[in-house]
C-alpha positions as CSV (number, residue, x, y, z in Angstrom):
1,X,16.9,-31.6,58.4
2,X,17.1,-31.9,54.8
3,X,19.5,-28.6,54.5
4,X,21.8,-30.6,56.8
5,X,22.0,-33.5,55.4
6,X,22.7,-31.8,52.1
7,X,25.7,-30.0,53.6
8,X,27.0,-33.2,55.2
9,X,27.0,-34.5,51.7
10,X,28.6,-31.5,50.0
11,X,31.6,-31.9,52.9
12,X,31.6,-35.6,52.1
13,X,31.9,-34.6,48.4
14,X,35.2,-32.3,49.0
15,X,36.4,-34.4,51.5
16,X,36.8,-37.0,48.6
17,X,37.9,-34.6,46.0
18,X,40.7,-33.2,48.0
19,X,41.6,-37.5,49.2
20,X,41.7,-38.1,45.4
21,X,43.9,-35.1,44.4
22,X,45.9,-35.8,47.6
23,X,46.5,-39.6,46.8
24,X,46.8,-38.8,42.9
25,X,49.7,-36.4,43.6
26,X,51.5,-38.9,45.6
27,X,50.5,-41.6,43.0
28,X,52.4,-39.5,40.4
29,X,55.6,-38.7,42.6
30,X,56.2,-42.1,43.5
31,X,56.0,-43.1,40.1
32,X,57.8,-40.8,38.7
33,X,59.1,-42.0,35.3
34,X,57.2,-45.0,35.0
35,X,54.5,-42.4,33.9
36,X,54.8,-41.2,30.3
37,X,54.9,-37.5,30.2
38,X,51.9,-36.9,28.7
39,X,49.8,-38.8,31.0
40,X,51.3,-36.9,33.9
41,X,50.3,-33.6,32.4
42,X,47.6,-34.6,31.7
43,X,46.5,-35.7,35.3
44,X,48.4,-32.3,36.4
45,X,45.4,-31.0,34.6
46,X,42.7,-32.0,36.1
47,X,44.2,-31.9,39.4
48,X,44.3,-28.2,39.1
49,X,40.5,-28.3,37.7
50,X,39.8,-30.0,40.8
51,X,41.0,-27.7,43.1
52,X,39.6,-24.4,41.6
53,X,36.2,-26.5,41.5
54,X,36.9,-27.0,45.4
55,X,38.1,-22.7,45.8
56,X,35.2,-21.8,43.8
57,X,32.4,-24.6,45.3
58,X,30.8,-25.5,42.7
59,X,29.3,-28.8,44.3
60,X,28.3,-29.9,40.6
61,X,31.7,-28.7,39.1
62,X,33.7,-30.7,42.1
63,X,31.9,-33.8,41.1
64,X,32.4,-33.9,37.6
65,X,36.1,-33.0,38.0
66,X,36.3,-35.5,40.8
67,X,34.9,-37.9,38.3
68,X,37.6,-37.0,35.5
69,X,40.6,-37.1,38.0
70,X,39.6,-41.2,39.4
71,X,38.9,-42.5,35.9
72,X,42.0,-40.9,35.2
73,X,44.2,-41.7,38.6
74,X,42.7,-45.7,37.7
75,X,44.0,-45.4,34.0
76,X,47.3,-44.3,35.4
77,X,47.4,-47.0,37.6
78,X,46.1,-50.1,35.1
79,X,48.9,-48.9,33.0
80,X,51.6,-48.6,35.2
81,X,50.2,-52.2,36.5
82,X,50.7,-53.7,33.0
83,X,53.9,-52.4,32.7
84,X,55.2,-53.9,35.4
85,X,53.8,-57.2,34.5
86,X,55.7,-56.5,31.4
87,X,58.8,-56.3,32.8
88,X,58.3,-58.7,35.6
89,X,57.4,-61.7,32.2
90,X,60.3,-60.3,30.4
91,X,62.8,-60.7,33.3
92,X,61.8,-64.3,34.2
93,X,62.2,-65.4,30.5
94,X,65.5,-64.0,30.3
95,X,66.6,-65.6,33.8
96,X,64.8,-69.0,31.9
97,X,67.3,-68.3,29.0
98,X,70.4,-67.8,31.4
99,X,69.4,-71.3,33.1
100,X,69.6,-72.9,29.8
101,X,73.2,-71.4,29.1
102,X,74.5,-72.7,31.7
103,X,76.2,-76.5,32.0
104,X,74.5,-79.3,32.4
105,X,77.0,-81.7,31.6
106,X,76.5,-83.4,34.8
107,X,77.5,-87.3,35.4
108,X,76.5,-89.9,37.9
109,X,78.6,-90.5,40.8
110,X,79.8,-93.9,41.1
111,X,79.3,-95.1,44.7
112,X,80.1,-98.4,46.0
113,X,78.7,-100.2,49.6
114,X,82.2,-101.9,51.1
């Protein structure tokens, strides 16, 4: 019973490593140059750790580059976040400034009850 429940951890293990390289991969292809080029690489990297952990299965290995490849797949995604936010601030003050360009010279209409 223990020997099973061991395996049935091991599979969840891989399951998760092969999810995370999965969903890191796509991650990195939708945001294609919003990444900088070293931070892709570098997640390149340790996707290809990961799956020679998984071809060689080394349980230990597959956890520690499992590990690596989230803290780095979150990083990714914080900064890619920020950025955003970045540009999302800098747009709205520049439509602020474009408001304030424009004419306000507005008058009162004169209206009169007959």
């Amino acid at each position: 019973k223990e020997e099973d429940k061991k395996k049935k951890h091991e599979e969840e293990l891989k399951n998760e490593a092969q999810q995370m390289i999965f969903q890191t991969e796509k991650s990195l292809k939708d945001l294609g140059d919003k990444v900088d080029k070293k931070e892709k690489e570098e997640a390149e990297k340790l996707i290809k750790e990961l799956k020679e952990a998984l071809d060689k299965n080394d349980i230990d290995d597959i956890k520690k580059k499992k590990d690596s490849l989230t803290e780095k797949a979150m990083a990714l995604a914080t900064k890619v976040y920020e950025n955003i936010q970045k540009e999302q601030a800098a747009n709205q003050a520049e439509e602020g400034k474009d408001e304030e360009k424009k004419d306000d010279n507005v008058k009162d209409a004169e209206y009169e009850e007959k």
